[in-house]
N, C-alpha and C positions, 0 to 999 in steps of 0.2 A: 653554494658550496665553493669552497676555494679549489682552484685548477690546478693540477700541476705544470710545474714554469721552468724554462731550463737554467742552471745558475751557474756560472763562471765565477769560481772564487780565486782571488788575484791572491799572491802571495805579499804583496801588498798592505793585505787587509781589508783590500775593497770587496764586494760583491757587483756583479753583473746579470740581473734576472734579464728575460725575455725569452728568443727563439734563434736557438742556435741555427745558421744558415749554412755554414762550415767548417769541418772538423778535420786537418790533416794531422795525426796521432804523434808525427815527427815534428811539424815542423811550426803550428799555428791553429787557429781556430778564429773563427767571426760569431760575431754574436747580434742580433736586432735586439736589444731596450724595448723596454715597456714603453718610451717615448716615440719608438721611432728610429733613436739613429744608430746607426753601426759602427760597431765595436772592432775593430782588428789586433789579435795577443799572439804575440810568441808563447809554446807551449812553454818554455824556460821560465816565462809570466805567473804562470799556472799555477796554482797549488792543484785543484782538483774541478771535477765538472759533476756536475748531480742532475735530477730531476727532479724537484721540492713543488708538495702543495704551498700553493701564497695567494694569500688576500690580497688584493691592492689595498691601501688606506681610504681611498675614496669608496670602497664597497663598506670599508670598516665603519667608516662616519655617518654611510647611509644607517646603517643600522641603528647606531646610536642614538639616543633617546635627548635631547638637546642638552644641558650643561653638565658639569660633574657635580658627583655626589660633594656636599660638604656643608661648611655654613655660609650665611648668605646673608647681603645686606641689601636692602632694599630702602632706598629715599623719593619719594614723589611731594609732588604740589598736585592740588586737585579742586575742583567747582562742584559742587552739590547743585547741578539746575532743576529750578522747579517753575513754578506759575508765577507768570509777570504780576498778577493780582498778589502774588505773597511780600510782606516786606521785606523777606530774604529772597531776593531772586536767584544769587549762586554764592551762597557763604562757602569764602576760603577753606582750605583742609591742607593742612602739610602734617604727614605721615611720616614714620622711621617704622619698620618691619626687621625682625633679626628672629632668625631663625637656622631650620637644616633641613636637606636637599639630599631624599632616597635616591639612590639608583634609577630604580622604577620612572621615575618624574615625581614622586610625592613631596611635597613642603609642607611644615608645621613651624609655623613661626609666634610669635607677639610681636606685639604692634604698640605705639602709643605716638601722640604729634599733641596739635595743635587748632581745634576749629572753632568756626568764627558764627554763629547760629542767631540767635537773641542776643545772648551773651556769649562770652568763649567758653569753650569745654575743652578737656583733657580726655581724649576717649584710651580706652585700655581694650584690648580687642585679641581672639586667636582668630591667626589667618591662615586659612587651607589650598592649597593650589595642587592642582595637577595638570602634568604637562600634557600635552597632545600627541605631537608627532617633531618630528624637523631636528636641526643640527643650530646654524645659527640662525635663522628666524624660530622660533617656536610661540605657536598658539598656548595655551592654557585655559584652565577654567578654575573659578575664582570665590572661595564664598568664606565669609565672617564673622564673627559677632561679639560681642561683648557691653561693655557699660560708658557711657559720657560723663564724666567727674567736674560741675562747673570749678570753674576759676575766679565766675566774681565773687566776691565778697558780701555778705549779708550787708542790708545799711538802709539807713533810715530817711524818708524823704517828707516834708510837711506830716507828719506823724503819723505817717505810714511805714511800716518794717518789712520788706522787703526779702523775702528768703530762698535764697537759690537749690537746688537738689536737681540731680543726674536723672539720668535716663537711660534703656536698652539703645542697641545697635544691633543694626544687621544689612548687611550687603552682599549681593551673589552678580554674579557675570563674568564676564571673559578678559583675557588679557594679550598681549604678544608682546613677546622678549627678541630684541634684535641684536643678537650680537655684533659690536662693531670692531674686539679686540679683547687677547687673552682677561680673561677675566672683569670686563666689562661690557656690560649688554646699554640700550635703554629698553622702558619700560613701560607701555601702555594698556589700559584696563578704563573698563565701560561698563558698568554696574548700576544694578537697582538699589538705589541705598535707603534706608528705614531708620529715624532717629528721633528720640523722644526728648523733650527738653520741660523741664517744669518750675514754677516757681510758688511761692504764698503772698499773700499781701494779708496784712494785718494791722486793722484799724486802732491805733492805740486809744480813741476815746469812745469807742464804744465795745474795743474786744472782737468785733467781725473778723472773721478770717475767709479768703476767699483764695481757692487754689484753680493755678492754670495748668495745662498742658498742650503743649505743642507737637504737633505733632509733622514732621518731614516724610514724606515721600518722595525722594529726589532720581532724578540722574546723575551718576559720579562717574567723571572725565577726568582720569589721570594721566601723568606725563613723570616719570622717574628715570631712576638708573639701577641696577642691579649689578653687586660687584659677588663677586665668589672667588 
């Protein structure tokens, strides 16, 4: 609950909150600041003297829930690590996220970048976040999903035909947002990521068809920035 504070309004235009020390009705008044240091007014200074409830700002931003409500952009680079036995040991991922940012801490965004797996995919994804706690550092928690669009090209090798198709996603874990300056934070996030990648091979001289699927179970180690 906000205290009440005693305030010296200067004719001025200034205000002077803290704790009045003394008050001579003819001739002057002192005042101690919420800093600390002391004030000395001719009552002539004066407009008027009150008692006012007041927040300080720093009870105010305790409270607050970490950034402002709005829309939000989000850019990371990130490493999918898996088993040194895979051929992908950490296939690249560069992400763009654009979304908006409840009150509350809620974010609903889309997502789409650029990843590097067998072949590359285009992932298309909704991403869900919710904040924690905090002001400028805040934790969050993190989860997503959507579909991997490849990029390469069908095509034909020794008379083999070659046919690329997508796959699900899904990723959940945690993150923290540091704010380092109005409307920019960075941004880190540590997730279980899940991603499906698939292809066909098709013998042209006998007609065989033979379909693969790959399957990721990764670590995702991210490193971004968050502007709003």
């Amino acid at each position: 609950m906000a205290q009440d504070t005693d305030h010296v309004y200067l004719k001025s235009g200034s205000v002077i909150r803290g704790k009045i020390l003394e008050i001579v009705p003819v001739d002057h008044v002192k005042i101690e600041d919420m800093c600390g240091n002391i004030w000395f007014y001719k009552i002539t200074e004066v407009e008027k003297i009150t008692s006012e409830p007041f927040e300080s700002d720093k009870r105010r931003d305790q409270k607050a829930i970490g950034f402002d409500e709005g829309f939000v952009n989000m850019t990371s680079i990130g490493f999918l690590v898996g088993s040194s036995y895979n051929a992908q040991v950490a296939p690249l991922s560069l992400l763009m996220v654009n979304g908006y940012r409840m009150p509350n801490g809620f974010f609903a965004g889309i997502g789409t970048g650029i990843e590097f797996f067998s072949s590359s995919y285009m992932p298309f994804f909704l991403d869900l976040r919710y904040d924690l706690i905090g002001t400028d550092v805040v934790p969050y928690v993190i989860a997503k999903g959507g579909w991997g669009v490849p990029l390469s090209s069908d095509r034909t090798e020794y008379d083999i035909n070659y046919e690329y198709s997508g796959g699900p996603l899904f990723g959940a874990g945690i993150g923290l947002k540091i704010r380092t300056r109005n409307h920019f934070a960075w941004d880190i996030e540590l997730l279980y990521r899940y991603q499906e990648t698939s292809y066909n091979e098709i013998y042209e001289w006998n007609n065989q068809e033979y379909d693969y699927t790959d399957i990721f179970n990764r670590i995702e180690i991210r490193l971004g920035f968050y502007i709003d």
